[in-house]
N, C-alpha and C positions, 0 to 999 in steps of 0.2 A: 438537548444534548449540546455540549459545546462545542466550540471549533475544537479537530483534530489536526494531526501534524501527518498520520497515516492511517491507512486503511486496516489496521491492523488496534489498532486504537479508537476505530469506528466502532465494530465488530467485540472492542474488548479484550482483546483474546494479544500473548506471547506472538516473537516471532517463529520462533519454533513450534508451533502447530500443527498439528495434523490437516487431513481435509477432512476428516469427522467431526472434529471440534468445529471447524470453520464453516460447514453447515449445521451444525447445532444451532453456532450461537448466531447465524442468520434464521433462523427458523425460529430460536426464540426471540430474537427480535425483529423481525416479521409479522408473531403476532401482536404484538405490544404497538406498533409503530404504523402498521399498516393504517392506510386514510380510513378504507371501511372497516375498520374495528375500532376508532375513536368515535368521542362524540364529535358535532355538529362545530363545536367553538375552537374545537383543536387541530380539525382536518387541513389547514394550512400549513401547521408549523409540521403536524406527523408527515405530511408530505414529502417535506423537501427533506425531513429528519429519514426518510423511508428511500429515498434518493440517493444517498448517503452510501445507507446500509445495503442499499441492491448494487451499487459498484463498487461498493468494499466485496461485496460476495461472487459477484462475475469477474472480478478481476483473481481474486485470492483462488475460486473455484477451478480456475481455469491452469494448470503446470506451468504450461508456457507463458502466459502471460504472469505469474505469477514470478516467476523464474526474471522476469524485465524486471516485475516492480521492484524487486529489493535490489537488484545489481541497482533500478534507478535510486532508490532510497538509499543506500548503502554510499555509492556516489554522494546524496546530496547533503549525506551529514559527517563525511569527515572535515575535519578540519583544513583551514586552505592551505595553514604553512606545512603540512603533512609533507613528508620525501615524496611518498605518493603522488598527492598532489602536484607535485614540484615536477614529478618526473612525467606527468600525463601533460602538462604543462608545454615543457621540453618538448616531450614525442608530437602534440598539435602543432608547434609552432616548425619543426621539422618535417612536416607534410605526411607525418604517421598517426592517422585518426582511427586505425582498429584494433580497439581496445577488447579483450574479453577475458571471462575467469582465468581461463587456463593461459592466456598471455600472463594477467598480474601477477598470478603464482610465480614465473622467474624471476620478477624484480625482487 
C-alpha cells in the first residue's frame, strides 16, 4: 500500500461516506491485510499496512472523532494565501484562537 495523505484514502473510500461503507471497506480490508491471514514472508509489511487501516477505521468509526478529523484535514489543505487563511491568521495574532464550523460560516 503506499503512503496516503488521509485516512480516508487508506480505507479507499469518498469523503462523503457513510459509516456502512466505512466499515465494509475496513472489513474487507481486514481480511486481506490482517498479519494472521498472510503468509509467513509478508507478515511484517501486512502489519504496519493493518496499522494503517485499523486507525483509518477507529478514527472514521467514531462521529466525533471523525467530526475533528476532517475540520483537521479540511484546515490542512487549503491554501495559505486563502482570505480564509488570511483571516484565522488575523484572529491568532489578535488573541482570538476559537475557531469552529459555525463561527467560519459568518466570515
Amino acid at each position: 500500500m503506499a503512503t496516503t495523505s488521509s485516512f480516508y484514502e487508506v480505507l479507499g473510500l469518498p469523503m462523503n461516506t457513510t459509516s456502512h461503507e466505512i466499515k465494509a471497506a475496513y472489513r474487507k480490508l481486514a481480511r486481506t491485510c490482517h498479519p494472521d491471514a498472510v503468509s509467513m514472508n509478508q507478515k511484517e509489511m501486512s502489519a504496519s499496512e493493518f496499522i494503517k487501516i485499523h486507525a483509518a477505521y477507529s478514527t472514521l468509526s467514531d462521529p466525533d472523532k471523525r467530526e475533528r478529523y476532517d475540520r483537521d484535514l479540511y484546515r490542512n489543505r487549503r491554501p495559505f494565501g486563502s482570505s480564509s487563511a488570511r483571516s484565522a491568521t488575523m484572529a491568532a495574532a489578535s488573541g482570538y484562537t476559537s475557531r469552529n464550523w459555525e463561527t467560519d460560516q459568518c466570515w
